[in-house]
N, C-alpha and C positions, 0 to 999 in steps of 0.2 A: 419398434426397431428390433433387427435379429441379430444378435452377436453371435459368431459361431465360435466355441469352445475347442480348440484340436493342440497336440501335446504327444512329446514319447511316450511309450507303455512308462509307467513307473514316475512318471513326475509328478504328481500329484493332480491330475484333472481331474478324476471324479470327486477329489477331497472337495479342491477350489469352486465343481458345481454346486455339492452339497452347501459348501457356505454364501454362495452367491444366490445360491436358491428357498436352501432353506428344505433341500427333497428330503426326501427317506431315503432315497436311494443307496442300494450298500456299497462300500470303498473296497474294494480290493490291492491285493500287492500283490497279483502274478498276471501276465500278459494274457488277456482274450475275455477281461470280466466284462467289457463293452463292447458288445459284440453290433448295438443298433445304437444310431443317435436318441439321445433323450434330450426334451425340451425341458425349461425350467422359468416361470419369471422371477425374475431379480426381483430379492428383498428391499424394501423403500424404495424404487423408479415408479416412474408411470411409464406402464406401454412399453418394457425393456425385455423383453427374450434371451434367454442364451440357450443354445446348442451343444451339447455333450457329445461329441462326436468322438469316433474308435480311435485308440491311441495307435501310433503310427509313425514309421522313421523317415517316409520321402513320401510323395506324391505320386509316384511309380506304381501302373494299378497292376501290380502282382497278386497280392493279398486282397479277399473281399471288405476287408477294413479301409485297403488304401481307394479300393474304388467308391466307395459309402461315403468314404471324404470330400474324394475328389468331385464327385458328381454332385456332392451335395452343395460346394463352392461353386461350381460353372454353371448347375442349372439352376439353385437354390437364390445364388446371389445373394449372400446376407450382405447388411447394412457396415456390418463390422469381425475384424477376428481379434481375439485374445488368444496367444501362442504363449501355453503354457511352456517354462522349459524348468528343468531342476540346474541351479545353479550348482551344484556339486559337481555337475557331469556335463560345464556347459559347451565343452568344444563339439561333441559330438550334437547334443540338441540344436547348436545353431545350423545343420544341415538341413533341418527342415525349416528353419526361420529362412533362408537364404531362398530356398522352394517359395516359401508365403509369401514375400517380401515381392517375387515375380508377378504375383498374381494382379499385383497395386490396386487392394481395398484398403479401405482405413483398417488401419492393426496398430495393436496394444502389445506390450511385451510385458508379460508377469514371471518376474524370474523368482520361483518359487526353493524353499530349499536356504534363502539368505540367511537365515538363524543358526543354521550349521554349518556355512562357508568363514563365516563371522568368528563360531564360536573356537573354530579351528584356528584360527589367526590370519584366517584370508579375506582377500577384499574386492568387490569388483567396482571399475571405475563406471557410476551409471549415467553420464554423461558424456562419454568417450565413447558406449556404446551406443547413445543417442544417436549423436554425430556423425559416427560408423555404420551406422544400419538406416538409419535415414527414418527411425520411426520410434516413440515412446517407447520408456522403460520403465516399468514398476516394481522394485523390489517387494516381496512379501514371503508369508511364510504359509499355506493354508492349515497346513494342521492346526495353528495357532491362532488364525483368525487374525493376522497382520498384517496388517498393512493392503484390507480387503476393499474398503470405502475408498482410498485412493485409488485404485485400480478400476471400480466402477464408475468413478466420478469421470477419470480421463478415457474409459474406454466410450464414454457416454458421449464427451466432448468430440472425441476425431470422430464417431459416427455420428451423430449429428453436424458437424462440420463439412465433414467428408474430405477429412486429412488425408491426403494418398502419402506413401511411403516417398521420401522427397531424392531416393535412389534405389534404382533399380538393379544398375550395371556393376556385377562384380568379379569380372573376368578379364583377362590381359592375352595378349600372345593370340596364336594361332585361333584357340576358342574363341575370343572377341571377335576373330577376324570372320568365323565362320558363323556364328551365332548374328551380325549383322547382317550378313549376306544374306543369312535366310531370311531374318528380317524387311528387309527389302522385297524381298522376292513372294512375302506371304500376306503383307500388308493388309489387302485387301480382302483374304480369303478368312484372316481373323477376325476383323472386323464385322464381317456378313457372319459367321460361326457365335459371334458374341463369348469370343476366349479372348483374352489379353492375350498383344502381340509379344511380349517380352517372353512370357510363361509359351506361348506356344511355339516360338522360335527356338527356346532350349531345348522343349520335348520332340521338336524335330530334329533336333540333331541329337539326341539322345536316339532317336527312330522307334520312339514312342507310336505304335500301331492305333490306338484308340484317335488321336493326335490328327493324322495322317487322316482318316477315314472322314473326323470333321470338318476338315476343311475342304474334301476334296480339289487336291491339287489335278490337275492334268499330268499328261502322260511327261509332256516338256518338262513343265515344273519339279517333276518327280525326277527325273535325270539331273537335274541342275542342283537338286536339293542333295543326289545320291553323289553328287561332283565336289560340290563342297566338302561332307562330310567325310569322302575319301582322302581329299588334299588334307583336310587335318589328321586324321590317322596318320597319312604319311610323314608328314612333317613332324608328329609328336611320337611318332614310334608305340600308339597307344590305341587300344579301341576309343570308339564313341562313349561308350559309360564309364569308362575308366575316366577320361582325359575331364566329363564334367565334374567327376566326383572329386578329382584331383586339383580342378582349378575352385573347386567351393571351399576345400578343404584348408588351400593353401591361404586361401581371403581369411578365413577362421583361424591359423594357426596364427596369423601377421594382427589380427586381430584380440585376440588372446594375449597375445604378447603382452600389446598397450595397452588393455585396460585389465586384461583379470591378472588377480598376485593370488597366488597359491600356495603356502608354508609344505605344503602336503596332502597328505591323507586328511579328510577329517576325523572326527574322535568315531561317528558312526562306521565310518569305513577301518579304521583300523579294528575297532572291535567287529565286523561282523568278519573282518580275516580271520581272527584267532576263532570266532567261533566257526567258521567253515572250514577252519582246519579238522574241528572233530564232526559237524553236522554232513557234510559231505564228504567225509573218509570214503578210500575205495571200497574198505571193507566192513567199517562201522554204519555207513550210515543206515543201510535196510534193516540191521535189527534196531537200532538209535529209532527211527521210525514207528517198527512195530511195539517196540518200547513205550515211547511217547502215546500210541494209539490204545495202548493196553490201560495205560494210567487214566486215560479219558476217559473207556468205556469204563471202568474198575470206579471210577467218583461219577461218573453220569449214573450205572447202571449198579452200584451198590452203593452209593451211598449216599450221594446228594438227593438223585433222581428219587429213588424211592420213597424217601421222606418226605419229600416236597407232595408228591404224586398221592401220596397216604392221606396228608391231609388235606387235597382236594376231593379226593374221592369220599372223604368222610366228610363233607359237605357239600356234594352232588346228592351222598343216602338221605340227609337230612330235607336238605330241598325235595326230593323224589316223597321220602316219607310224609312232609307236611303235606305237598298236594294232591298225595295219593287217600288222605284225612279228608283233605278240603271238598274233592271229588265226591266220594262217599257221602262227606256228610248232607251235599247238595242235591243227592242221588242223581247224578250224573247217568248216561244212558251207559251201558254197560261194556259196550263195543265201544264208545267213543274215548270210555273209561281206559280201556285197554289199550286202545292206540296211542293214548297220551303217555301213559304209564308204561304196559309195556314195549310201544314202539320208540316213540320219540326219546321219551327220558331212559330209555335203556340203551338204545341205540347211539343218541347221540354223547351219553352220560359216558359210557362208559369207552366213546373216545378221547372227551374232552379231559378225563384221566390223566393223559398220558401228558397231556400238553406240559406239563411240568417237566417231563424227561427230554421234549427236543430241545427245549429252551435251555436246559442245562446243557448238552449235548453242541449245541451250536456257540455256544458261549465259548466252548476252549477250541473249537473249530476257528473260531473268528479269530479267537488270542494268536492262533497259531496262524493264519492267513494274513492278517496285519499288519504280523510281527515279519514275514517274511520269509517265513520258514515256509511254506507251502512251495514257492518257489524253486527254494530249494530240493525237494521232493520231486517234481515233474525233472530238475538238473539231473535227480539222480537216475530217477526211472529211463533215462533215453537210453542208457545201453541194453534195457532191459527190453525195452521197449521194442529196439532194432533188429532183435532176434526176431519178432513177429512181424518184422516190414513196416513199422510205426517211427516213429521218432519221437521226443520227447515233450513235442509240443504238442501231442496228440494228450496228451495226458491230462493235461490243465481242462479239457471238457468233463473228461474221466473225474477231476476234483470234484466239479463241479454237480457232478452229477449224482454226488456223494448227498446233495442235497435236493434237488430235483433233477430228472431226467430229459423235462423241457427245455429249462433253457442250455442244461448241458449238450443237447441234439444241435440248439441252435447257435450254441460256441464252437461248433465244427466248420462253421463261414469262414472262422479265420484261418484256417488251412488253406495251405497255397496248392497243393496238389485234388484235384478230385478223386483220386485210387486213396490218399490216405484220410480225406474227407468221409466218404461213402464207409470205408472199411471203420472208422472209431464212431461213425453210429449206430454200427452193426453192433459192436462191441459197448459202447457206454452204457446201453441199459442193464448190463451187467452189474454195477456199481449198485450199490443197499444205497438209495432214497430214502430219505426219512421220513416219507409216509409211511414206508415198513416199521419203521421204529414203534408205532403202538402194538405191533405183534409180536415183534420181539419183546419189547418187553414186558407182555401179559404173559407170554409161554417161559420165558426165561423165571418170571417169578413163580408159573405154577410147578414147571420140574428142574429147575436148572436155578436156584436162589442161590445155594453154594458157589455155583460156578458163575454164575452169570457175567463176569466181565471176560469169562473166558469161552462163554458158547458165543457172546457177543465180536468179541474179533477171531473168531475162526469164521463167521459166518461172510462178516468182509472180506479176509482173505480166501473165502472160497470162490468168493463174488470176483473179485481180481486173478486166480488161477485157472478158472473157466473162461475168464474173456481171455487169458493168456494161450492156452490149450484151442479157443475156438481160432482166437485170430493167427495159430501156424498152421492151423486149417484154411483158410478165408488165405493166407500167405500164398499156401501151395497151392489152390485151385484158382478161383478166380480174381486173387489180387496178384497175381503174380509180381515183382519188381521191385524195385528199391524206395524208401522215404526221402522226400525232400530233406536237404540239409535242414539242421537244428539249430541255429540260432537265437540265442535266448541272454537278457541281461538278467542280471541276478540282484534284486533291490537289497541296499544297505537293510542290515535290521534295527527295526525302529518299533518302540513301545508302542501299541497299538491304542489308539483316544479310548475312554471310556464313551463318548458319543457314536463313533464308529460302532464299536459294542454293542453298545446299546438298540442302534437304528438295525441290524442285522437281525437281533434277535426278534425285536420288536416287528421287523418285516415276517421272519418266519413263524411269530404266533399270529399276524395278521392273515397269513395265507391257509394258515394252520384253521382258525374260527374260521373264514370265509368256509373253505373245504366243508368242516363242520356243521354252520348250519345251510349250506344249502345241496353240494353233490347228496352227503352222508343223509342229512337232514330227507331227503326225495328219497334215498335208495331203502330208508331204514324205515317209513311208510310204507313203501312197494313190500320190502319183509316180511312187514306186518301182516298185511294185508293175504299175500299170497300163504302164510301157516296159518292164518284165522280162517283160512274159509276154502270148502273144496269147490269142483268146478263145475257145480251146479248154483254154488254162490251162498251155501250153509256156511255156520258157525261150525265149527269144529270140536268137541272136544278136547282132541288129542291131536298136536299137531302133525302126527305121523302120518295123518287121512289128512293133511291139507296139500294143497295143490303146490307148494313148495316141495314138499315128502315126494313127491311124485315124481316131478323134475330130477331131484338132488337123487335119488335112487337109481333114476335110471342111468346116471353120470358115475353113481358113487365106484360101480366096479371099475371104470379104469383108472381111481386110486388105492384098490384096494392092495393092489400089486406093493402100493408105498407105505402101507400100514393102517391109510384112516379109510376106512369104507364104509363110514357112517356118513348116513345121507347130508347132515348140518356143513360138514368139514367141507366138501364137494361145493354145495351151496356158498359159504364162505368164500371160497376161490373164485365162484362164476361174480359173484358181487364185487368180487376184489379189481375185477378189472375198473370199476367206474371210477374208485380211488381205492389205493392198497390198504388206507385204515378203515374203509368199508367191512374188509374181513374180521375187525372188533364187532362192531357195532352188529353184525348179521348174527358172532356166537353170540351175544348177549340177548339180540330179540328172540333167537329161536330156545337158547336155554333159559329164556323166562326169568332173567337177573336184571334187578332194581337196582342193586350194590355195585359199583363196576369193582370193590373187592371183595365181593364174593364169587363173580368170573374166573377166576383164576383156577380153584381149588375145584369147581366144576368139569372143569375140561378132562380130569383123569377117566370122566363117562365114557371120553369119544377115543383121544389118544394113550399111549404108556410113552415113557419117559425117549423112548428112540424113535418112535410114530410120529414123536412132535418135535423130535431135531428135524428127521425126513421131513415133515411141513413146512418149518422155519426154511430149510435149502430149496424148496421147492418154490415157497413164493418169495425168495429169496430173487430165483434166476429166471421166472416164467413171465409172458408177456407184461408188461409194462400198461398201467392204465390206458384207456382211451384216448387222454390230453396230449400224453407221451408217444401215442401213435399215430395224431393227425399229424405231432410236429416232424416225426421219423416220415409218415409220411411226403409230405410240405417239401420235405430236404431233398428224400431221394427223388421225387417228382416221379413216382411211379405206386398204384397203389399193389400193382402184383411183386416189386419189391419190399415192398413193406411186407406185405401178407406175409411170402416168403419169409421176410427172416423172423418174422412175430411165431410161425413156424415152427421155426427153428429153432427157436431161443424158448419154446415151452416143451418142445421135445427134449432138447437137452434139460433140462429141468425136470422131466419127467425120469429122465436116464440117471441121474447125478441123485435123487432122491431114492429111487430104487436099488442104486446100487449100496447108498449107505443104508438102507433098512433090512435089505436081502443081506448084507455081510455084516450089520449088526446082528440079524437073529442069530447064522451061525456061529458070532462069537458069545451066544450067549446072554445078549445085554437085551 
C-alpha cells in the first residue's frame, strides 16, 4: 500500500516521515527544503509505503510543489493520504484538508503540534472534528514520537478498508448552487478523465486551466460552464476564487468555533514574538545576523574545528607512516609504492582532514535552521533582495546552497515565476558550498590563523555582494521586471531535536566520505599519474617535466595576473572543477605531503599572504563543479545557457580576484 504524506510548509511533515520511516532524511524549518516527493517504508508494517510530498497551501497548480502534489494524487492514485496539519495554526491548515477531503480517498488526519496547544491551555475537540470533516483524526506530536503507532495503525485500517471520507459537500448559497450544476453538467467527462467528480466540479469553477484541458469539454459545454460561473460572480459580488476561498473559510471558522478552544497564544508563539522583536528589527537584524555567523565561523574555524581536525590529521600521519614501513619492508614496486603513498594517501588524507571542520560547521547551521531562525533571515533578506528584482523566497535556495549547490539549483522549482526561477540559479552558485570549506580552511590556517574567523565571513559576504552586484546587472538587462509577491509563514522557534542534529550532520559527513573515496579518490590517481610521468610515458624525477607541468604552465599565465602563476595553483583549480575539495588533495599530491599538517606551512612556495586571499575569492566565485552544472544545466534546459553563465561567473571571478591582488600590491600588502 502507498500512503501519500502532504501538509503546509512548516507542520512538521518531513519530522512525521522521518519517524514513520525511520529515513536520514534532513528536517528543515524554512519553506522549499522538499522540493521532490521522497518514498519511505514504514517502520513495523508489511508492504506499507508512505510518500513525502512538497509542503503546500491548496491544490492550485501555481507553484511546481503544487503541481508535484497534485499530479502525483490524480495520476499516482495512492491507496491512502495522511494530511499532516499543525494544530497551533489549525484554521488555516484545514484549507487544504477541505481541498483533500474532495478528492474522496481514504484519509487520515494527524493533527500534529497537540503537546503545545495542550500545553497552552487549549483544547481541540477530536471527535466533533470526526464528525465535521467526515474522516479520522489522530492527534500526535512528531517531534516527540506521540501518538505515532496510533496514526499508522488507523491510516493502515481506512486504506486497507477503503474508508472514503463519509462527506464531501461543504458549501451553501450561490457556490452550492453552481458547483452542482457543473456537477451535473461534467459527470461523464470525469469519470472517463479518472478525476473525482466533486474535486473536478470545484476547480472548474475555480477555472482551473489544467482542469478544463482534462476533460475536454465541448465548445456548448464550455459556455454553459462560463454561464454558471458568471451568475455566481453576479450574485455574490465576488470573483470565482475569492467566493471558493470564502465559502471553505467560512465552513472552518463555523467549525473552529465547536470544536477548537484556544486560551491564546501558545508559550512557543509568545516567545518567538518577543524574540522577533529583536531577530528581525528593521535595523538590527543584518548585523544580529552577521554577528551570529561571525561566532559560528570564530568556534568552527578557531577553535573547535582545528582541534578536532589536528587530531585527525595526526592519525591519517600515523596510518600513512605505518604503511609506508609495511610497503618498504615488502619491497613493494616502487611506482605502485608511490601511488599508494603519494597519490591516494596524500590525496585522499589530506581531505579527509578537514572532515572535522564541516561537521562542526554544519552542526550550529542546523541549530540555527531548526531552531527557526533561518526563516527568519530569507524574512529579512526580501527588501534586500527586491532591489535586484528577487524576492525573498529566492533566498531560502541561496540558504541552501550555503551547503550544496545542487540541490540548491533544484529548490529554485519552487518559485512561481520563471524570470525569478532562471535569474537565483544564475545567482546561487555564488553562495561558499562547503566542499570549499577544506580550502578554506587549509589557506586560512597556513596565512590567515590569527584571523581566520574573519577572512572566513568576509569570504561569504563576498560570495553574497557579487551575486548582489551581478543580479542588478541580470535586473537591468535581461531580467528586466518585477518579483512575484513574497509570501512566506514564519515558524514558531522550537528547540531543534538532538536526532534532527544528528541525522544532518551524519548526512553531510556521508556525502562528504562518498565525494572522498570515489570523485577525489579517481581524480587524485589521475594526479598522480599525470606529474609521475611525461608524455612519452617515463618516470620523472622532477615533477616539473611531467605532463601535468606542462598543462598547468601553459594555463599558469592567465593566473598570473591574480598572483599565483605557479604551475600546481593552476592545476588545483582545473581539478577543482570535478569536486571543489579536489583542490586539497591536487596541492598535496603535487607538493609531495604525507602529513596533511604539514600542507599548510608548504604552500608559502607557491602563494604570499594576498596571492592566497585572491585564490580563496577566486575559487570562491568561479564555476561550480560538474554535478552543480548538469543540475544548472537540467533547470535551464539549455546547455548554451548554462555555458554562458559558467562564463560568466568565472570571468567575474577572475575580475573580483585581480582587482583584490592588483590594489593589494599597491597598498603595499
Amino acid at each position: 500500500m502507498v500512503l501519500a504524506l502532504i501538509g503546509n510548509q512548516n507542520s512538521g511533515k518531513t519530522t512525521l516521515f522521518n519517524q514513520l520511516t525511520g529515513s536520514n532524511q534532513h528536517v528543515g524549518n524554512f519553506p522549499g527544503v522538499t522540493v521532490e516527493k521522497k518514498e519511505g517504508r514504514i517502520r513495523n508494517t508489511k508492504n506499507m509505503t508512505v510518500v513525502d510530498l512538497p509542503g503546500i497551501y491548496s491544490l492550485s497548480p501555481y507553484t511546481s510543489e503544487e503541481v508535484v502534489t497534485r499530479d502525483f494524487l490524480l495520476n499516482e492514485r495512492p491507496d491512502g493520504i495522511i494530511n499532516i496539519l499543525d494544530a497551533t495554526n489549525i484554521e488555516r491548515n484545514l484549507y487544504l484538508t477541505l481541498q483533500l477531503i474532495e478528492l474522496n480517498f481514504p484519509m487520515v488526519l494527524a493533527l500534529n503540534m497537540m503537546d503545545e496547544v495542550t500545553s497552552s491551555g487549549g483544547s481541540i475537540d477530536i471527535p466533533a472534528l470526526e464528525e465535521r470533516l467526515g474522516v479520522a483524526v489522530v492527534p500526535i506530536s512528531a517531534s516527540k514520537n506521540q501518538g505515532i503507532s496510533e496514526l499508522v495503525s488507523r491510516a493502515a485500517k481506512v486504506a486497507e478498508q477503503k474508508i472514503l471520507p463519509k462527506r464531501l459537500d461543504f458549501c451553501s448559497g450561490e457556490v452550492h448552487r453552481a458547483i452542482h450544476g457543473v456537477a451535473h453538467l461534467i459527470e461523464d467527462h470525469a469519470s472517463a478523465a479518472g478525476i473525482p467528480l466533486r474535486f473536478a466540479a470545484t476547480k472548474l469553477v475555480e477555472g482551473d486551466e489544467p482542469t478544463i484541458k482534462a476533460l475536454r469539454l465541448n465548445q456548448n459545454e464550455l459556455d454553459t460552464l462560463k454561464h454558471i460561473t458568471d451568475e455566481m460572480e453576479a450574485s455574490l459580488g465576488m470573483d470565482r476564487e475569492a467566493a471558493l476561498a470564502d465559502m471553505r473559510y467560512v465552513y472552518i471558522e463555523n467549525l473552529s468555533a465547536a470544536a477548537v478552544h484556544k486560551v491564546g497564544e501558545t508559550i512557543e508563539q509568545r516567545r518567538s514574538l518577543v524574540i522577533d522583536g529583536v531577530l528581525t528589527h528593521k535595523y538590527l537584524a543584518i548585523p544580529i545576523f552577521l554577528l551570529i555567523m561571525s561566532i559560528v565561523f570564530w568556534l568552527t574555524f578557531g577553535v573547535i574545528g582545528p582541534f578536532l581536525g589536528d587530531l585527525l590529521s595526526l592519525g591519517i600521519a600515523r596510518l600513512t607512516e605505518a604503511t609506508d614501513l609495511t610497503l618498504t619492508q615488502i619491497g613493494l614496486s616502487p611506482i605502485v609504492h608511490s601511488l599508494i603513498i603519494d597519490g591516494v594517501y596524500a590525496g585522499v588524507g589530506s581531505v579527509l582532514s578537514f572532515l572535522p571542520i564541516i561537521l562542526t560547521l554544519f552542526f550550529f547551521l542546523s541549530l540555527l535552521e531548526d531552531s527557526g531562525y533561518m526563516a527568519r533571515v530569507a524574512f529579512v533578506m526580501d527588501k534586500l533582495l527586491r532591489k535586484i528584482g528577487l524576492s525573498g523566497r529566492s533566498f531560502v535556495p541561496m540558504l541552501i546552497g550555503f551547503g550544496c549547490s545542487v540541490p540548491a539549483v533544484m529548490a529554485t522549482r519552487t518559485l512561481a515565476s520563471e524570470r525569478d526561477r532562471k535569474m537565483t540559479i544564475m545567482l546561487t552558485p555564488f553562495m561558499s558550498c562547503s566542499a570549499k570549506l577544506p580550502i578554506y580552511a587549509m589557506f586560512t590556517a597556513a596565512f590567515f590563523k590569527e584571523n581566520a574567523a574573519l577572512v572566513m565571513i568576509s569570504l561569504y559576504i563576498l560570495g553574497m555582494v557579487v551575486a548582489i552586484l551581478y543580479g542588478f546587472v541580470l535586473k537591468s538587462t535581461i531580467f528586466r521586471g518585477n518579483p512575484v509577491p513574497f509570501v512566506m509563514e514564519l515558524p514558531a522557534y522550537r528547540f531543534p531535536s538532538g536526532k534532527s542534529i544528528t541525522l544532518h550532520m551524519w548526512e553531510k559527513a556521508k556525502d562528504f566520505l562518498r565525494k572522498a573515496f570515489t570523485v577525489i579518490f579517481i581524480a587524485t590517481i589521475l594526479i598522480w599519474f599525470l606529474q609521475s610521468f611525461d608524455f612519452r610515458l617515463n618516470p620523472v624525477a622532477n615533477s616539473e617535466n611531467s605532463m601535468l607541468a606542462v598543462v598547468g604552465s601553459f594555463l599558469s599565465p592567465v593566473f598570473a595576473p591574480l598572483g599565483f602563476s605557479d604551475w600546481r595553483a593552476s592545476t588545483a583549480l582545473i581539478t577543482g572543477l570535478t569536486a571543489k575539495e579536489a583542490v586539497v588533495s591536487t596541492l598535496a599530491v603535487l607538493m609531495n605531503v604525507n602529513d596533511p599538517a604539514s600542507l599548510p606551512p608548504l604552500l608559502s612556495q607557491i602563494f604570499s599572504p594576498l596571492s592566497a586571499f585572491a585564490f580563496l575569492c577566486f575559487t570562491l566565485l568561479y564555476m561550480p563543479c560538474v554535478a552543480a552544472f548538469a543540475a544548472i544545466r537540467r533547470e535551464l534546459g539549455s546547455y548554451v545557457e548554462a555555458i554562458s553563465n559558467m562564463v560568466m561567473q568565472t570571468g567575474i571571478a577572475w575580475l573580483v580576484a585581480f582587482l583584490i591582488f592588483q590594489v593589494g600590491t599597491m597598498m603595499g600588502y
